[in-house]
Every structure is written in structure tokens, then in C-alpha cells.
C-alpha positions as CSV (number, residue, x, y, z in Angstrom):
1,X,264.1,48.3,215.8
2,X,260.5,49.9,216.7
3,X,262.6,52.9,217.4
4,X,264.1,53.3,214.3
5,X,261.1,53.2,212.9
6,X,259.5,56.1,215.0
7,X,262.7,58.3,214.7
8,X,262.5,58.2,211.2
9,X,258.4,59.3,211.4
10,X,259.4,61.8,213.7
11,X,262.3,63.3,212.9
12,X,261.4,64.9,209.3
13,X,264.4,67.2,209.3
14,X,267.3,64.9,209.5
15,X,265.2,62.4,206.8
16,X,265.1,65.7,204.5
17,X,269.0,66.3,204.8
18,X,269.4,62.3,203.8
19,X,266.9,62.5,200.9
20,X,268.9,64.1,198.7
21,X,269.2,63.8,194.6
22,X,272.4,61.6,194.0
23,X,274.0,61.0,190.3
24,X,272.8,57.5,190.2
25,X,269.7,58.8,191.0
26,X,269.1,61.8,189.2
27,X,270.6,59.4,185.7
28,X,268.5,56.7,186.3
29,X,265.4,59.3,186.5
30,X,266.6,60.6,183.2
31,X,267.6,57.3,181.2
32,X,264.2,55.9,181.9
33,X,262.3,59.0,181.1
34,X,264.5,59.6,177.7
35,X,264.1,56.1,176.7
36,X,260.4,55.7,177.2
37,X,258.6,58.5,178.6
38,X,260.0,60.6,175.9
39,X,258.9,58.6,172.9
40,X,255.4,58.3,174.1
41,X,255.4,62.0,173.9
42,X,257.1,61.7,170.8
43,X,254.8,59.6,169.1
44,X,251.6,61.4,170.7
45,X,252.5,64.4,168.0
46,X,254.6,63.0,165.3
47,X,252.2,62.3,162.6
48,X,250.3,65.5,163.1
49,X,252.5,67.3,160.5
50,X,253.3,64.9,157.9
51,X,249.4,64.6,158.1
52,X,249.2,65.2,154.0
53,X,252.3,63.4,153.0
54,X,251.3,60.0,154.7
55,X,248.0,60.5,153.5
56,X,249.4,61.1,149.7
57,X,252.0,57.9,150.0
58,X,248.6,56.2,151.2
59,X,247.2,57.1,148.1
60,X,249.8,56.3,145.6
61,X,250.4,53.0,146.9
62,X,246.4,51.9,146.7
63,X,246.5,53.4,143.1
64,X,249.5,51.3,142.6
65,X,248.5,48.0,143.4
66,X,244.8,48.3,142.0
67,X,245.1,51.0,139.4
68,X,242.5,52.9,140.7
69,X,242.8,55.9,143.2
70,X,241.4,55.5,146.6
71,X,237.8,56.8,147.3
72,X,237.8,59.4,150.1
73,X,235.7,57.7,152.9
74,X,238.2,54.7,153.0
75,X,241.1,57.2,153.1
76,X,239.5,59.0,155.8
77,X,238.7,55.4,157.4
78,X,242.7,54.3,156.7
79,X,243.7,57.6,158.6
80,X,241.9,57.7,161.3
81,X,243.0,53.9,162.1
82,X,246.0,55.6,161.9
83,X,245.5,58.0,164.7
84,X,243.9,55.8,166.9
85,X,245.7,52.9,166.8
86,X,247.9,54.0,169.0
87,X,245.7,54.8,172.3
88,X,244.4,51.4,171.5
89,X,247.6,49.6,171.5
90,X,248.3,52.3,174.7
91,X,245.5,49.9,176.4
92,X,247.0,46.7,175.3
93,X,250.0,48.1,176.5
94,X,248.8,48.7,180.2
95,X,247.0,45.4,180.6
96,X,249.9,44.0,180.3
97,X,252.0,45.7,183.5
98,X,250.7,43.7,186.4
99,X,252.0,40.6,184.5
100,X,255.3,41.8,183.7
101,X,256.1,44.1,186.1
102,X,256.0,41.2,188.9
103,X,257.4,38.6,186.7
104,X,260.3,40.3,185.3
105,X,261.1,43.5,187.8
106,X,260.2,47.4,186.7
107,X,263.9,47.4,185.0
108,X,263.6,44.4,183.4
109,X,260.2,45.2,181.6
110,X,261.3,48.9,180.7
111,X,264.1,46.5,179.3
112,X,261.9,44.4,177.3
113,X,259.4,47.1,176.2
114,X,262.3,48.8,174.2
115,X,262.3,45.6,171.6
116,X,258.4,46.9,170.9
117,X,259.8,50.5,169.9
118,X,262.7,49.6,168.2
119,X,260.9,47.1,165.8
120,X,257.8,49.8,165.4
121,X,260.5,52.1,164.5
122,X,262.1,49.6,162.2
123,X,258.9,49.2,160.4
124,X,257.4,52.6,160.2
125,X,260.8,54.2,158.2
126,X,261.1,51.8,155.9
127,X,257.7,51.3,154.8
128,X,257.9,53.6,152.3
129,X,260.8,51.2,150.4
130,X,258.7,48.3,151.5
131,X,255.4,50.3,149.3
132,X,253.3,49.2,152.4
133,X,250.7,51.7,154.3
134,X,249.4,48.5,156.7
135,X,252.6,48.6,158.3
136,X,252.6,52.0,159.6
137,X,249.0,51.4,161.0
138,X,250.1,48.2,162.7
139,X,253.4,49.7,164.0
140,X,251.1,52.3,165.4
141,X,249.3,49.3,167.8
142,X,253.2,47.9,168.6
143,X,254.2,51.7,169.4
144,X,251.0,51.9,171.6
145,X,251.5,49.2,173.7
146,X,255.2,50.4,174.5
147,X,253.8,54.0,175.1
148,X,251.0,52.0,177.2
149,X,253.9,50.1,179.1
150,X,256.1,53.3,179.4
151,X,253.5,55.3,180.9
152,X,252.9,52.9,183.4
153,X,256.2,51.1,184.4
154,X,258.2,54.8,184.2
155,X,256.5,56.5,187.3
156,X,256.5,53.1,189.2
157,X,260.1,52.5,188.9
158,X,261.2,56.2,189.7
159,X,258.1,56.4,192.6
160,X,259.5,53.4,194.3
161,X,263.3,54.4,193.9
162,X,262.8,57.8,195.1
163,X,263.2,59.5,198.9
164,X,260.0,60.2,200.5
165,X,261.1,64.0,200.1
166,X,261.9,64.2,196.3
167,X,259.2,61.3,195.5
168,X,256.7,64.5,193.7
169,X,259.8,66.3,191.8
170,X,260.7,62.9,190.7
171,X,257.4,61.7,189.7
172,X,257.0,64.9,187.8
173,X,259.9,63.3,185.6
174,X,257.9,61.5,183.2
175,X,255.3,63.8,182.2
176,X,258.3,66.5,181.7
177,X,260.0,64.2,179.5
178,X,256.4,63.4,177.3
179,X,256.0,67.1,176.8
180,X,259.6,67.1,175.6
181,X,258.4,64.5,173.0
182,X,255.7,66.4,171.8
183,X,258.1,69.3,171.6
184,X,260.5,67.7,169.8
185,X,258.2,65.9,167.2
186,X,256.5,69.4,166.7
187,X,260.2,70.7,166.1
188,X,261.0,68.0,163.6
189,X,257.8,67.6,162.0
190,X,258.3,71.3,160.9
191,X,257.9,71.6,156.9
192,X,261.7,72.9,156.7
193,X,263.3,70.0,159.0
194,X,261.2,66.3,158.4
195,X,257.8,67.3,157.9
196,X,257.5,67.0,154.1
197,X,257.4,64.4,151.1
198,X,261.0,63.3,151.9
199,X,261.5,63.4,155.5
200,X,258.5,61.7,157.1
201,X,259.5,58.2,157.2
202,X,263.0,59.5,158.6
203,X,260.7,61.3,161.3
204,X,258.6,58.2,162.3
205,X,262.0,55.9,162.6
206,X,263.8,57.8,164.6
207,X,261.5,56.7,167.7
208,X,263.9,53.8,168.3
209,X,266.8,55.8,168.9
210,X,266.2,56.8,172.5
211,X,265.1,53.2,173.2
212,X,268.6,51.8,171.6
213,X,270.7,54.2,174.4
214,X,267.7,53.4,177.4
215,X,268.9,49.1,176.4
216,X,272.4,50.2,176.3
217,X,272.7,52.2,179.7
218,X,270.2,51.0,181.5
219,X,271.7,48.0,182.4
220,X,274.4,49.5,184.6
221,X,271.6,50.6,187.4
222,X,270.2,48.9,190.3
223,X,266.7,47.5,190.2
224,X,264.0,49.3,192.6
225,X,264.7,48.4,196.2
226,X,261.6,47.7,197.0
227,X,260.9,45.2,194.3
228,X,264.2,43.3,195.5
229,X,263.2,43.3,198.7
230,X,259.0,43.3,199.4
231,X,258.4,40.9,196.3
232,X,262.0,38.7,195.8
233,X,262.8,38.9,199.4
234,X,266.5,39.9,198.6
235,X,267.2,42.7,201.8
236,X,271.1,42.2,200.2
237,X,270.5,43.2,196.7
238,X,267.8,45.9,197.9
239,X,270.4,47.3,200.6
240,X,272.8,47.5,197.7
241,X,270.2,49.1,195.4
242,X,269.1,51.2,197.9
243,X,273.1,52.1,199.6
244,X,274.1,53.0,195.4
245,X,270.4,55.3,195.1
246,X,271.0,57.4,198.2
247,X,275.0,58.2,198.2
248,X,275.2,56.1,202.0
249,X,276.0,53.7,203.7
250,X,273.3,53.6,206.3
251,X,269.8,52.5,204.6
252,X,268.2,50.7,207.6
253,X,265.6,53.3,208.4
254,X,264.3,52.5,204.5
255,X,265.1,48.6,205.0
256,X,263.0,48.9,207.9
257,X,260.1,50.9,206.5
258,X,260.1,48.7,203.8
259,X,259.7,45.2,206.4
260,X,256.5,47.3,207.9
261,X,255.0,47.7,204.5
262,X,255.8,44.0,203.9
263,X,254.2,43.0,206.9
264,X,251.3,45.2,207.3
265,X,250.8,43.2,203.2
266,X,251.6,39.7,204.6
267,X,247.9,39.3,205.3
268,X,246.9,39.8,201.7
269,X,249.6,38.8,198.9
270,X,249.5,40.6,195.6
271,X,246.2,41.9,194.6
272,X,245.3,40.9,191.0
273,X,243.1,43.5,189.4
274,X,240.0,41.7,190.2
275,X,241.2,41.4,193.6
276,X,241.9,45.2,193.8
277,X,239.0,46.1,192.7
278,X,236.9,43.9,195.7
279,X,239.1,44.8,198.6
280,X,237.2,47.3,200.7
281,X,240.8,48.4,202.5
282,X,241.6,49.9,198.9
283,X,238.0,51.2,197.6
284,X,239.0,55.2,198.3
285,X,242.5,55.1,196.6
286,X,241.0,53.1,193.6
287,X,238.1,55.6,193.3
288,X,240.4,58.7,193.5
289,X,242.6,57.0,190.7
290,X,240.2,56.6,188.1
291,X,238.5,59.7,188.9
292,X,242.1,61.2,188.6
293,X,242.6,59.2,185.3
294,X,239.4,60.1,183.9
295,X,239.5,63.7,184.7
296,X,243.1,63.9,182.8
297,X,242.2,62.8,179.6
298,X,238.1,64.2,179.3
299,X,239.2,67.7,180.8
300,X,239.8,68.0,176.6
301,X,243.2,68.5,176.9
302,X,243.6,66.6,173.4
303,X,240.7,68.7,172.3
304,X,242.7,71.6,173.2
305,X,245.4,70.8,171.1
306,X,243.2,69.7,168.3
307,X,241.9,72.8,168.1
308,X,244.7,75.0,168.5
309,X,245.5,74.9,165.1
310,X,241.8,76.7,163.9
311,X,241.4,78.7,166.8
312,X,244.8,80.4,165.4
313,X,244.0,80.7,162.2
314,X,240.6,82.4,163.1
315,X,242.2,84.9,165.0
316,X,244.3,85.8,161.8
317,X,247.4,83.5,162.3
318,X,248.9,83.5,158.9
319,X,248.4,79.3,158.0
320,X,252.2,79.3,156.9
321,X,253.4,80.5,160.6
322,X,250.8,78.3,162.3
323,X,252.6,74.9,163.1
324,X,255.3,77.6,164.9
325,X,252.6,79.0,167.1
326,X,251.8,75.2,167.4
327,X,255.6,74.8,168.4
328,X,255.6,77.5,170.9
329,X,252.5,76.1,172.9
330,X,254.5,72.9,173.1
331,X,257.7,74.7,174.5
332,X,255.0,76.6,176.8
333,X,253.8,73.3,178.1
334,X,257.5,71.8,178.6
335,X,258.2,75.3,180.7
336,X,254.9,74.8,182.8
337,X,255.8,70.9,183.6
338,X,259.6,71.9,184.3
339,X,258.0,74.3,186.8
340,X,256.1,71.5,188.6
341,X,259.2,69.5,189.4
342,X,260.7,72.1,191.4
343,X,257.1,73.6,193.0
344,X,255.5,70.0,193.7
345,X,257.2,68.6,196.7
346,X,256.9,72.5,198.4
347,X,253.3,73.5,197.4
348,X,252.1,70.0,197.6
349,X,250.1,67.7,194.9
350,X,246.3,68.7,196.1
351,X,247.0,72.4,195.7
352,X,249.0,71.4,192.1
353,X,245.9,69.4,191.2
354,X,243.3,71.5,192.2
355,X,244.7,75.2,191.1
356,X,245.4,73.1,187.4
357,X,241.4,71.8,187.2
358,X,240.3,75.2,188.2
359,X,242.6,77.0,185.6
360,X,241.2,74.2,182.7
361,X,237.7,74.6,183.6
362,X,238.0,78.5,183.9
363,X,239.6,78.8,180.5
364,X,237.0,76.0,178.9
365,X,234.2,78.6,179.8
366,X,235.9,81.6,178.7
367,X,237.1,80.4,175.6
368,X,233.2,78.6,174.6
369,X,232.4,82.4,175.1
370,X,235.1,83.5,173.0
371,X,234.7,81.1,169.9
372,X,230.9,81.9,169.7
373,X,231.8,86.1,169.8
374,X,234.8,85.8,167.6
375,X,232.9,86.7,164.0
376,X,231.3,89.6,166.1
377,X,234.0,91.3,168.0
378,X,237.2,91.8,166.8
379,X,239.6,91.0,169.7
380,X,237.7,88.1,170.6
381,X,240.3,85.8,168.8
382,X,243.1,86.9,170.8
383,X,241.0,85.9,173.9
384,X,240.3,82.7,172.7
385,X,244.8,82.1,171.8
386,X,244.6,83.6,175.8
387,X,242.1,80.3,176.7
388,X,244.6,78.7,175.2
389,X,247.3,79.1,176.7
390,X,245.7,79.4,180.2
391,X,244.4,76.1,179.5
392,X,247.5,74.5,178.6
393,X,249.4,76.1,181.8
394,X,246.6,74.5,184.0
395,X,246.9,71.2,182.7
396,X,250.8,71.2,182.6
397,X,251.3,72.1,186.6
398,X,248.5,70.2,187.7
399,X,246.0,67.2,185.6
400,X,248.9,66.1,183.2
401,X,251.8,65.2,185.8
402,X,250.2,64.2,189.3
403,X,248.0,61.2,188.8
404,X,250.8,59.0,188.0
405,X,252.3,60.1,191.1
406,X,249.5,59.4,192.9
407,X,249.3,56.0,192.2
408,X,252.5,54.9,193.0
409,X,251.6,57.1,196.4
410,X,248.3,55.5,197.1
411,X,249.3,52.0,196.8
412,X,251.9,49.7,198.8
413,X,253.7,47.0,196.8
414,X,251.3,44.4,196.3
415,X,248.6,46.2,194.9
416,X,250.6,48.9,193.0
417,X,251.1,47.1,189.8
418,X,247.3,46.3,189.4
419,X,246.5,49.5,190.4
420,X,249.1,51.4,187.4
421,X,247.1,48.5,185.3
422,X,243.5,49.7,186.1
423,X,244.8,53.3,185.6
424,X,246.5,53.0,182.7
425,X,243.6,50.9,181.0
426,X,241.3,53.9,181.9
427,X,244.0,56.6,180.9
428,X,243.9,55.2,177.3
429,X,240.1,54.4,177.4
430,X,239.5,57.9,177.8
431,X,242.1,59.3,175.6
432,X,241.0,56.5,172.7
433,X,237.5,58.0,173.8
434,X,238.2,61.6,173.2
435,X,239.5,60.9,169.9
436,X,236.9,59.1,168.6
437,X,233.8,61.2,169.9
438,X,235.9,64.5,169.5
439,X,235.0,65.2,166.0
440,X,231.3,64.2,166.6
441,X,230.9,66.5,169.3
442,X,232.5,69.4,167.6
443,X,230.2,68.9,164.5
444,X,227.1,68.0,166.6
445,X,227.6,71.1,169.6
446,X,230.5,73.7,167.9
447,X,232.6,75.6,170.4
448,X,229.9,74.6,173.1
449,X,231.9,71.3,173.4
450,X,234.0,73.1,175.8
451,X,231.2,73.1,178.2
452,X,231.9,69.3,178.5
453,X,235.0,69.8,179.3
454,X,234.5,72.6,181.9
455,X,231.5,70.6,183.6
456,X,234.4,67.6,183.9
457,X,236.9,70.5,185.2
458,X,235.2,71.0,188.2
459,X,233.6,67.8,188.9
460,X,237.1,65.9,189.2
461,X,238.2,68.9,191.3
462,X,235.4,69.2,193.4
463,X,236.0,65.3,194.1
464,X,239.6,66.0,194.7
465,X,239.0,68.4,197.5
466,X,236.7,66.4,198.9
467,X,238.2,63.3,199.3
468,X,242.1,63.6,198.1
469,X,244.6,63.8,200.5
470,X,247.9,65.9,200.8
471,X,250.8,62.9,200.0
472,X,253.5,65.5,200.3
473,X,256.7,64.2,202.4
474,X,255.1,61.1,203.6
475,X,256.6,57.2,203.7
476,X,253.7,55.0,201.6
477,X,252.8,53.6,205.5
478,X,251.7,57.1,207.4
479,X,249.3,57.4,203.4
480,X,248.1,54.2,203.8
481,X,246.9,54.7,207.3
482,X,245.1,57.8,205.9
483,X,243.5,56.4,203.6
484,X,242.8,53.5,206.2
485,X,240.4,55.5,208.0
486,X,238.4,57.2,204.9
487,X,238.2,53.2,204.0
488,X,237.2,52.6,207.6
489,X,239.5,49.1,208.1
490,X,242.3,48.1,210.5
491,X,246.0,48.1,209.4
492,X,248.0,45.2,210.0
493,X,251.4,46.8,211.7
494,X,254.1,44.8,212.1
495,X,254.2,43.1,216.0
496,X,257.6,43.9,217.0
């Protein structure tokens, strides 16, 4: 058996033929993504337009019930509970992975986590009938902890499914699918489609669409293999899984990577959070993660977004075109994200991470300049639409898609789940963050809160190229002996 097991190191040639994208694959990757990935995008953007109408039906109902219209600080308050709600249930949402995802499978949690969407969806469109404002702010909590679920459980599943060889492209799955979200809810949200007094609660219910075909099709797929096999100790089911994935017949060289990663664990069971976060064999890969996490979400990226609306109509952007130049950026970022599942398993993740922190805190910089020139010189608007853009290119190749696939790289089975737990928690931390100090910043500092953002840029990739490795092409065993030595502890192998 110990020669299997160094053919298949060896010989990365013959492993790259067999780790090819079959149809069971390839649909699994996009029923998953669709039904949850998809909707977290979707409901990142979705109440951006409708903005006024909410805010009106907010009104009405208050004056309604009390017969006298709401004062303006507790409609600003009522909004803005609105808006945030949602990262907050997003943390809810990831403390709850390690539980679940051991206890019920990845499959069968993405199973269960569609019953949060489809009753949040329930909720939100008819809540107008119903005359009822709480319910959309509450259904904003339930829609954040399946967004905080999604964005866990998604990459996990596909990560551990995956050949070592397509393991990036595929990871890049998720975070294409969230842009497409965004894109979509832009598109819908647009004044002529969904976006106005009639359409909005049509465009907040029809979340629970994608998460009725993920319960109806997902089903008929096979559970990750190394679920069945490291944590229920099935090698039947998980050869099946694994036999259905890949197209062959012939899975022992996986089976058998899988029993080293189960033995070189055997020593030290699954790793709770608290556990995780003690182990000195793990301290690296844990660092890198939440500096990963942390540089995501701060680099401004929501900031970005938030502003592109002003920063458009500064430069002249009639304010009737505006949400279609908001549309095109989203269609820009779907492009860019597309074009990291096809360049991530060639150029690498380090390069993809590093060349999208540089590009963010390059165009941070440029466009502080920009914003504080604008009233001065002329063409300085069009610079700052330039920032942009470059910004949002940087972020989409780069900070928004390859954390997620670094954690499901970093980690073996045991201490995976905790590990997407204490990643997402500090995902949604920063992202609930950014939101709330956002608008402080900008009153408090102006276009020089950029200079944040930049300074964040290229501390995260300065740490990156220090201490990151290159995952490309390699089994979780040959990373974990990597990241072994930076940790300075002795691997258990298995003795054959």
C-alpha cells in the first residue's frame, strides 16, 4: 500500500489526466453554489434599490398603527437594523457549522439550511399583505444565518469533493456564484423590472426559489467522500461517493490518501474551536486564516461599493443612468471572478492573492487622491470611476474568492469544520464592522478613509508573502507537512 501512496505523490502527470471535471461533478458544484452561494450574493444587494420604497412602506405602516408619522432618527435607526441584520445573522450563521456540519454531513446541512431561506423568503414578500415592517428586519437575521451557513458549508463540501488538481477552479465556484447574486439583484432591483412601489416584496421573495430546486436536486448526489469515510468510517459509501465524483472505477490512490490523513489525525480527534485555537501544530494556518478573513472584508471592498454610487454622480453620471453603471460594475466583477476559475489552478492562489491586494491598495491610494482633486481638476472624476474599477478587478481575482479555498486547503478533516467556523465568525465580524463604522469614518476623515483601506491592502499582503504558502496541485497531507515545519511539530504518518 506504501507504494501507492508514493506513486500517487510522485507521479503528478498521470494524477492530472485522472482529475478531470465529471458531470456529477461539475452539477453538484453548480446545485450547491445556485442554491446557496447564489442567494447570499443575492441578498448582499437586494435591498440597495428598493432603498426608498421599503423605507416609505416603513412609514405608512407606523403612521397606520399610531396615527402619527414616524420621526426620522427612528427611521434611520429601523433602516439601518435593516441592513445590518444580516451580517449579524451571517455570524449566528457560522457559529453554527462545526455543530452541524459533523452532526448531519456537509449535504445534509446545505439540506437543512434551505428551510432558513425558504421561510425568510416566505416572510419578507408577504409582509407587505401582512402590514408588518418587523418581519422583514427579522427575516433579515434568518437570511443571515443561511448566508452565514452557505458561505461556510459551500466551499467545504466542493473543497473536499474535488481532485487535488481542480480543488482552486472549484473553490472559485462559490464566490462566482455570489457575484452572480449581486448581479442579478442589481438587475432586478432596476426601477423598470422590481425595484419600485409594486415590485419590492416580489424582489425580496424570490430568494427562496433557488433554495426550493438546491432541496429538490440535491438529493440525488453523493455526500463528500471524505466525510463518509475520515469521520463515519464508511470506505464503502465513500468509495461509491468517490467512484460516482471522478468517472472510475479505481479510487484507491484517494481511499488511501484519505487513511493517511485519518491516521496522521488519530492522535488528536476533532478539534473544537477552543481546541483549534490551543493546538500549536495549527497556530500558522489559523493565523493566515483570519488574517486572510480580516483582510477580505476591511480592504473596503463594501466601502467600495457604497461609494460607487457618489463617486459616479460626481463625475457627472446622470443620477437616472446611475444604478446601470452600478449594474455594469457588478457584471465587471462576475467577468473578473469567472476569470479566476480558469487562471487559479495555473498561476497559483499566492500570486492570485497577492497581485489582487496590490491592485486594491494601489487603487485605494489613487483614488483618496482623486476624490480630494475632483472639484479642482476636471478629469479627476473619471480617474476616481478608473479606482473603481481597478479596485473591483483586484478584489474579484484575488481577496474575494481564495480565503475560502484556503481553508478547506489548510486544514485536514478534523479541524476543518472549526476552522470554516472561526473564519466565518471573523468574515461577518468584519463585514458587520465595516458597515457600522463605515459611515462614521467617511463623515469623520472624507475620501481619506481609503487610506485605511490601502494601509490594510498591503499589510495582509505583505503577511501573505511572508508566510503563505503556494497550495496549488497538492493532496491536504504534502500542505500539512508544510505547514508542519513553519509550526515546527512532528507529523504523525501512518506506520505501514
Amino acid at each position: 500500500m506504501k507504494l501507492k501512496g508514493e506513486k500517487q505523490e510522485g507521479s503528478e502527470g498521470s494524477e492530472d489526466a485522472k482529475g478531470k471535471m465529471t458531470l456529477s461533478l461539475a452539477l453538484v458544484a453548480l446545485i450547491s453554489a445556485f442554491g446557496s452561494s447564489f442567494q447570499y450574493g443575492y441578498n448582499v444587494s437586494v435591498i440597495n434599490s428598493p432603498a426608498p420604497y421599503m423605507q416609505d412602506f416603513y412609514n405608512r405602516t407606523y403612521l397606520d398603527r399610531t396615527g402619527v408619522p414616524m420621526d426620522s432618527s427612528f427611521q434611520t435607526l429601523l433602516w439601518s437594523l435593516t441592513v445590518s441584520m444580516f451580517p449579524l445573522g451571517g455570524l449566528f450563521g457560522s457559529l453554527m457549522v462545526w455543530p452541524l456540519v459533523n452532526n448531519c454531513g456537509r449535504k445534509g446541512t446545505l439540506l437543512i439550511n434551505n428551510l432558513f431561506s425558504i421561510a425568510a423568503a416566505i416572510l419578507m414578500g408577504t409582509s407587505e399583505l401582512a402590514k408588518t415592517f418587523e418581519v422583514i428586519i427579522l427575516s433579515r437575521v434568518i437570511m443571515g444565518i443561511f448566508a452565514g451557513l452557505a458561505s461556510n458549508v459551500v466551499p467545504m463540501f466542493l473543497g473536499e469533493m474535488s481532485p487535488k488538481n481542480l480543488r482552486g477552479a472549484i473553490g472559485v465556484v462559490p464566490q462566482l456564484f455570489i457575484t452572480i447574486g449581486i448581479l442579478a439583484a442589481q438587475i432586478l432591483g432596476l426601477n423598470s423590472i422590481l425595484g419600485n412601489a409594486k415590485g419590492w416584496p416580489v424582489l425580496l421573495g424570490l430568494t427562496g426559489i433557488p433554495s426550493l430546486i438546491q432541496l429538490l436536486t440535491l438529493p440525488f448526489f453523493p455526500e463528500s467522500p471524505r466525510y463518509l469515510l475520515i469521520q463515519k468510517g464508511n470506505e464503502e459509501q465513500a468509495r461509491r461517493a468517490l467512484q460516482r465524483l471522478r468517472g472510475w472505477e479505481d479510487v484507491d490512490d484517494e481511499i488511501e490518501e484519505m487513511y493517511q490523513e485519518d491516521q496522521s489525525e488519530k492522535e488528536e480527534g476533532q478539534f473544537s474551536v477552543l481546541s483549534l485555537c490551543t493546538f500549536r501544530g495549527l497556530r500558522w494556518q489559523l493565523i493566515s486564516i483570519i488574517v486572510m478573513m480580516m483582510g477580505q472584508q476591511l480592504s473596503g471592498v463594501n466601502a467600495v461599493f457604497y461609494y460607487a454610487d457618489r463617486i459616479f454622480e460626481s463625475a457627472g453620471v446622470d443620477s437616472s443612468s446611475i444604478q446601470y453603471v452600478t449594474v455594469s460594475i457588478g457584471a465587471i466583477n462576475v467577468v473578473m471572478t469567472l476569470l479566476a476559475v480558469f487562471i487559479v489552478e495555473s498561476l497559483g492562489r499566492r500570486i492570485l492573492l497577492l497581485a489582487g491586494f496590490v491592485l486594491c491598495s494601489a487603487s485605494c491610494a489613487v483614488l483618496t487622491l482623486a476624490l480630494n482633486l475632483q472639484s479642482t481638476v476636471s478629469w479627476m472624476s473619471y480617474l476616481s470611476i478608473a479606482c473603481v474599477i481597478v479596485y473591483i478587478i483586484g478584489h474579484a481575482i484575488g481577496p474575494s474568492p481564495i480565503p475560502a479555498v484556503m481553508i478547506t486547503e489548510m486544514f485536514l478533516q478534523s479541524s476543518r469544520p472549526a476552522a470554516f467556523m472561526v473564519g466565518g465568525s471573523v468574515h461577518w465580524l468584519s463585514n458587520f464592522t465595516v458597515g457600522l463604522v463605515f459611515l462614521y469614518m467617511e463623515a469623520g476623515l472624507g475620501p481619506y478613509s481609503f487610506l485605511i483601506f490601502c494601509a490594510i491592502c498591503l499589510a495582509t499582503m505583505v503577511y501573505i508573502f511572508f508566510i503563505v504558502p503556494e497550495t496549488k496541485n497538492k493532496t491536504f497531507m504534502e500542505i500539512n507537512r508544510i505547514m508542519a515545519k513553519r509550526n515546527k511539530v512532528e507529523i504523525q504518518e501512518s506506520k505501514e
